[in-house]
N, C-alpha and C positions, 0 to 999 in steps of 0.2 A: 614689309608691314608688321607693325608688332604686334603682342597678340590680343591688347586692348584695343587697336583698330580693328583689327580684322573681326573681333568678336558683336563691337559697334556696327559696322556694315553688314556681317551677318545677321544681327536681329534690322537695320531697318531696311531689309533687301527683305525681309519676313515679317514687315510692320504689323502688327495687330494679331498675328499668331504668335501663340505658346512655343519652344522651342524646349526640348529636355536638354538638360547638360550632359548627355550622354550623345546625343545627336549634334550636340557643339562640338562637343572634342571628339567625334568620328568626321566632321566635315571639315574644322580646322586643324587635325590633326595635331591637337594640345592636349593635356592632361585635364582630368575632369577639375583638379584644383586647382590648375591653369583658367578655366573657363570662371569657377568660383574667385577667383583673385582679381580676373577682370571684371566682372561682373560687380563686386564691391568698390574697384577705381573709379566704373564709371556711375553707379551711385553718390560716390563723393564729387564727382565734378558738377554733381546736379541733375544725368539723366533718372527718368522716372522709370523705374527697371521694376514689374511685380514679379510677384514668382507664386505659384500653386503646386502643391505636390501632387508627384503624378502626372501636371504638365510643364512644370518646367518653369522658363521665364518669357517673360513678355514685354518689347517696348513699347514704351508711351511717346509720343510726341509732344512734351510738354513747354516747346517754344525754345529750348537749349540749342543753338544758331549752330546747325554741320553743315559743310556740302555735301555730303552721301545724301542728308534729309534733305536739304531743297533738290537734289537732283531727283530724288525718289517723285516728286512731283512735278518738276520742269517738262514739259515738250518742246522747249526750243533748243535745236542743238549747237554745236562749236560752242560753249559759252565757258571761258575760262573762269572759274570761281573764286576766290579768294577769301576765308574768312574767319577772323579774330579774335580776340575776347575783348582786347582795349585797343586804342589807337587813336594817335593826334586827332586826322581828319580822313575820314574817307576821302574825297577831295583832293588835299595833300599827299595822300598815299598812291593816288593815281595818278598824280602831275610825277612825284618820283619816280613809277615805274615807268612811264610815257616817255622818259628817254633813254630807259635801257632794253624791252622789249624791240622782238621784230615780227613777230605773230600780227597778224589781221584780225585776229578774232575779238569780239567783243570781251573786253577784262571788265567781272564786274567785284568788287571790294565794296564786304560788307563788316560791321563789327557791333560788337553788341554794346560798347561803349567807346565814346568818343570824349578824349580830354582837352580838346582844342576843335568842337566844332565851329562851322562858321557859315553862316547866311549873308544874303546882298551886302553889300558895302561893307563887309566885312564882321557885321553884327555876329554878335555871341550865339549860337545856337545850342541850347542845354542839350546836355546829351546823357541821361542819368542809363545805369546798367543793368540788363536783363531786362529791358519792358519798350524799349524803342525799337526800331528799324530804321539803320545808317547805312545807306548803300549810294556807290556810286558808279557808273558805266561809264567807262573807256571805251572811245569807238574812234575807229580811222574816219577821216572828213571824206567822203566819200562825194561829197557835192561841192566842189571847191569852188564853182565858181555862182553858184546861188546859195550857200551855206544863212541857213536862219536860224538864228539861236533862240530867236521869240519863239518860233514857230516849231522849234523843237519841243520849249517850256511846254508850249501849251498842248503838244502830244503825251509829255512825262502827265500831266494834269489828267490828261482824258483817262489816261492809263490806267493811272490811282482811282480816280473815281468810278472806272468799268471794273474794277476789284474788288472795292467797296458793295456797289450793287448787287457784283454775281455771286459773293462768297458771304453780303451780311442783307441784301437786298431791302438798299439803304440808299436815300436819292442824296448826292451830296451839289456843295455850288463851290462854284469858282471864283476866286479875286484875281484877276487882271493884275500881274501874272503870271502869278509863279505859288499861288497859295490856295490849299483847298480845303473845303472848309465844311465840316460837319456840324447843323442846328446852328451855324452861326458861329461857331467858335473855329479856329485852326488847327485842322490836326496833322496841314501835312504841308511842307516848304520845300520847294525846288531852286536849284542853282546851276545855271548853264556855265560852264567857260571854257574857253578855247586855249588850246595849246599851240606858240605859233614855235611857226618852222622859221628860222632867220633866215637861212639861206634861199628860201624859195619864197620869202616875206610869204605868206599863207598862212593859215591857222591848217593845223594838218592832223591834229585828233581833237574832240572834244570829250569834255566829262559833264557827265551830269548829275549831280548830288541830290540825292532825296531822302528827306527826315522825315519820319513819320511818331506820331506819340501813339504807340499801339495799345499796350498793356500798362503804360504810363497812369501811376493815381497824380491825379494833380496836383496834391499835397508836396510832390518831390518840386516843383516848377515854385521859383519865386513869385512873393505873393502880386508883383506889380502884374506878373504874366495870368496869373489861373482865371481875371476874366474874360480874356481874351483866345486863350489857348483850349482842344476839346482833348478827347482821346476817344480809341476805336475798343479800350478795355470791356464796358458794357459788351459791346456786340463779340468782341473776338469771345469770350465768353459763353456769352450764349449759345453761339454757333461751334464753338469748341473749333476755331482754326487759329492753329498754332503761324508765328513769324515765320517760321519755315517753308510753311504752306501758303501765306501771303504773299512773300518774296517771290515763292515760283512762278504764280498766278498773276502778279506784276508785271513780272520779266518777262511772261510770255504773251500778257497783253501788249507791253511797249514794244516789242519786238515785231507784235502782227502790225502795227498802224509803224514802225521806222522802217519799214520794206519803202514804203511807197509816201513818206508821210511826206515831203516838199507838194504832191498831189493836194495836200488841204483837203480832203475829201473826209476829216473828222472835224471840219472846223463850225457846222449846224450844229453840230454835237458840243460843242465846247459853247457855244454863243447860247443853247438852252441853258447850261448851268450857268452864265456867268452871273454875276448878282452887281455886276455896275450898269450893263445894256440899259440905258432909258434914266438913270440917275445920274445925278450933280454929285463930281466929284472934285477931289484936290488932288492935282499929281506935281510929284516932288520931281525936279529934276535939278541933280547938282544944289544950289542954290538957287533954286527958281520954283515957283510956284504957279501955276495955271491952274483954275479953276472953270467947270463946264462941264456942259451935260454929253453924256456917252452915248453918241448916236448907232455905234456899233462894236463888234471887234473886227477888223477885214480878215479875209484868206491870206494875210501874210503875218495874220497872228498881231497886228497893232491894233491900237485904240484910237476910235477917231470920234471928234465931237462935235456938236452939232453945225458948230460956226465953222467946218471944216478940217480943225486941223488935226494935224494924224499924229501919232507920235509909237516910237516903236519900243522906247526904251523910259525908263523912268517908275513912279512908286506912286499907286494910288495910298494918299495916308488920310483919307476922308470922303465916307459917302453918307451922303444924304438922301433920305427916301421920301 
């Protein structure tokens, strides 16, 4: 490890205490101008380093994306981390490593900027730098023969919104299905997809992409998107929680309900937030359009209307209240 990591790890293994540089270079066994040399590198990369004489220095968690810092707050363990500064697609990055790993563990790839994100059907997903959350989890298919990719979405969904509440306690709602949505605007887009196995025809991991516009001012989002689009920047703010400490609280939410999540036993949960339940909607499928009213979401995570019919897959692009 060199001596600007280890110096990083040592202050956020000591998050929110003073540290002297004399007690740096006695525990990492560097020179005190060793300690001062890192201490200026990682200033310039962007962390928030204060320093007071007489106590030393101190870090700040000021949203600059480490694994030491989400680890410092994660409780879920095995969780291989991964993470960047730029990167095509999270998404993309996980399909690449999906078939050179042999680890079980859940791989999760995050970056703080994305130069080829991408949502359903392929759609553009802006990805501006230092103010989003791009993360995506790699996970073995573990239910190969009931595998639900809706009914994953609608877990990644709960997820985000028990995060939202407990860290800005803030009631957010759901679009059916894959989009959640703050005051009405969207702050936050999930993408399920499966990785198959040819040999054993199966899909045998999936990934699941989640965008979030955290710290995002909406000024960076083109103008056709900023009425439609929100961000979590007010509240992270307020509340003073950094992406670092979001991400954790994410992960270890989606992690508590993907023990057991084919159970549906989050799906009341999901069906209070939804904002289609009981409204006239239009869902796009392919080249097709259906219109009708949303009589439910069922426990397999699909949308069914009133005249019956279900459907598991497809794009609501219009509701009416």
């Amino acid at each position: 490890m060199n001596t600007e990591k280890a110096v990083l790890n040592y202050f956020i293994q000591n998050l929110g205490n003073y540290t002297s540089g004399e007690e740096l270079s006695n525990q990492l066994n560097i020179s005190r101008t060793a300690v001062w040399k890192a201490v200026k590198q990682l200033k310039e990369q962007g962390y928030e380093i204060s320093s007071k004489t007489r106590k030393g220095y101190c870090l700040v968690d000021n949203g600059v994306l480490n694994t030491a810092f989400i680890n410092k707050y994660l409780h879920t363990d095995n969780l291989d981390l991964h993470v960047y500064e730029t990167i095509g697609s999270t998404n993309s990055e996980a399909k690449n490593i999906s078939s050179q790993r042999h680890s079980t563990e859940p791989l999760v790839i995050i970056s703080d900027q994305q130069t080829a994100g991408y949502g359903r059907y392929g759609r553009k997903f802006e990805s501006p730098k230092n103010t989003g959350i791009y993360m995506s989890i790699l996970l073995e298919n573990q239910h190969q023969n009931d595998l639900n990719p809706g009914l994953l979405t609608t877990a990644v969904a709960i997820a985000v919104s028990r995060t939202i509440k407990k860290l800005f306690h803030k009631d957010t709602e759901i679009k059916w299905v894959n989009d959640v949505l703050l005051d009405g605007k969207k702050i936050c887009g999930i993408l399920t997809e499966g990785v198959a196995n040819l040999e054993t025809q199966s899909i045998s991991q999936v990934i699941i992409g989640i965008g979030i516009n955290y710290t995002t001012p909406l000024e960076l989002f083109p103008a056709e998107l900023r009425e439609r689009v929100g961000s979590l920047k007010e509240l992270a703010e307020k509340y003073h929680v950094s992406r670092n400490m979001f991400i954790a609280c994410c992960l270890d939410e989606f992690f508590a309900i993907y023990r057991n999540y084919t159970s549906a036993d989050f799906m009341d949960e999901y069906r209070e937030l939804s904002v289609v339940i009981g409204k006239e909607v239009r869902i796009k499928q392919g080249n097709k359009i259906i219109t009708g009213v949303v009589s439910t979401i069922d426990d397999l995570g699909r949308i069914v209307l009133t005249d019956g019919q279900i459907f598991s897959s497809g794009e609501v692009t219009k509701i009416r209240y």
